[in-house]
C-alpha positions as CSV (number, residue, x, y, z in Angstrom):
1,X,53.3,-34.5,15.8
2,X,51.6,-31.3,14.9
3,X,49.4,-30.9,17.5
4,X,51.4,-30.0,21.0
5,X,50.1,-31.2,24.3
6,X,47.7,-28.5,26.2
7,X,48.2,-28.6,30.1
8,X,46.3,-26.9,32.5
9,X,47.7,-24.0,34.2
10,X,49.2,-23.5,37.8
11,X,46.3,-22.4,40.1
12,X,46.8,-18.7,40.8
13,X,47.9,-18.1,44.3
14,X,45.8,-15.8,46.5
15,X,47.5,-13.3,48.4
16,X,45.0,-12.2,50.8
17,X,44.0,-15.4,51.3
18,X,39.9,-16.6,52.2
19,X,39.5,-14.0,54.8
20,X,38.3,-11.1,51.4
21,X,35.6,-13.8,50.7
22,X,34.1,-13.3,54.4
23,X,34.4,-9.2,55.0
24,X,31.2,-9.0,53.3
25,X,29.4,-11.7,55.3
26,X,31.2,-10.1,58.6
27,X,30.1,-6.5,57.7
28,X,26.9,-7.5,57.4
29,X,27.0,-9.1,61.0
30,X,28.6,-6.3,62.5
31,X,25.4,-4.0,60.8
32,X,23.1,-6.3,61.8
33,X,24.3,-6.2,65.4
34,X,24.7,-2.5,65.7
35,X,21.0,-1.8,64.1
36,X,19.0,-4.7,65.2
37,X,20.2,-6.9,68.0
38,X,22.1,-4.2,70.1
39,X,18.7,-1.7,70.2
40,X,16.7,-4.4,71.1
41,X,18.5,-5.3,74.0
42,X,18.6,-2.1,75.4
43,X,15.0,-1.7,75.0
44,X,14.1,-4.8,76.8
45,X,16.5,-3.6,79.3
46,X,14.9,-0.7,79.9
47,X,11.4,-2.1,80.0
48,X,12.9,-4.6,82.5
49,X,14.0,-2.2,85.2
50,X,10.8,0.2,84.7
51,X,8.7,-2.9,85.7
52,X,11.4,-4.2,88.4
53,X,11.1,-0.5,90.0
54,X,6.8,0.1,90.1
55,X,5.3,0.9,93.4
56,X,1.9,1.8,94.5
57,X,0.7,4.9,93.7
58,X,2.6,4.6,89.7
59,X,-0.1,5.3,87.0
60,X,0.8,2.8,84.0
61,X,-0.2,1.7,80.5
62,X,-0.9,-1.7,80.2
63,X,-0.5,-3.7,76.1
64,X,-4.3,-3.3,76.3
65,X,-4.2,0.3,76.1
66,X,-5.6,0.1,79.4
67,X,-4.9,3.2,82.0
68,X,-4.7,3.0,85.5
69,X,-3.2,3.2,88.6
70,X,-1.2,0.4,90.7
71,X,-2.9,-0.5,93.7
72,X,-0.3,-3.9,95.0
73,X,2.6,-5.3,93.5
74,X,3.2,-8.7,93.9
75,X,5.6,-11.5,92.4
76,X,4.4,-11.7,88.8
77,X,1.1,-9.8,88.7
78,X,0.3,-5.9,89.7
79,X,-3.1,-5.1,91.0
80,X,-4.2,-2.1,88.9
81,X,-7.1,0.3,89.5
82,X,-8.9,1.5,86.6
83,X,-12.0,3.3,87.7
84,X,-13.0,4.1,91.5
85,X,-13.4,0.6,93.4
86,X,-12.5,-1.2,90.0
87,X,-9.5,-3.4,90.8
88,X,-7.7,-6.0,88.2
89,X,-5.1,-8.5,87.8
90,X,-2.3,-7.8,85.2
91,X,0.9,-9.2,84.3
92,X,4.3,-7.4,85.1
93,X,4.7,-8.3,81.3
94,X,1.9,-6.8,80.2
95,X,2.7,-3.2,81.3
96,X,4.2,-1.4,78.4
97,X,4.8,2.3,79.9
98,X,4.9,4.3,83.4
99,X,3.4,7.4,83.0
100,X,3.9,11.1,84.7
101,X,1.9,11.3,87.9
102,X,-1.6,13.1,87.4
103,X,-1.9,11.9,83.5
104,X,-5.3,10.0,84.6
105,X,-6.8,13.2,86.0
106,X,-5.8,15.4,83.6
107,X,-7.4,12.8,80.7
């Protein structure tokens, strides 16, 4: 009578579609990727062939803070000596940096 019917309106229609709802989430991926992830990896890749490549005679840094030079490389373990007829046992894992030859003297 007085009062007309109210219907709901047509559901607007997204031109871009979904994909504007996901560039933030993929931006932040891609950053993520580019400052985190990718860095990483080429760190561990580096630290991967510096232990793959020691030989006797390399003075090292083990995650102790321990200094010494390699005396035998095995399999999984590097005999390092760190004082005159002090020999030990380390992990390939555990060596953290290969220094220039003659920093142990010149300490």
């Amino acid at each position: 009578m007085f009062i007309s019917n109210a219907f709901a309106a047509a559901p607007a229609q997204d031109p871009t579609g979904g994909m504007m709802q996901f560039l933030p989430l993929i931006v932040i991926f891609v950053l993520f990727y580019f400052m985190l992830i990718r860095p990483q990896m080429k760190r561990a890749k580096e630290q991967k062939n510096m232990i793959d490549a020691l030989q006797k005679g390399d003075e090292i840094v083990t995650a102790g803070g321990q200094l010494g030079k390699v005396v035998k490389v095995g399999e999984s373990y590097v005999s390092v000596e760190i004082a005159d007829n002090v020999v030990v046992n380390v992990q390939k894992a555990a060596i953290t940096s290969l220094l220039p030859k003659g920093t142990i003297k010149s300490i």
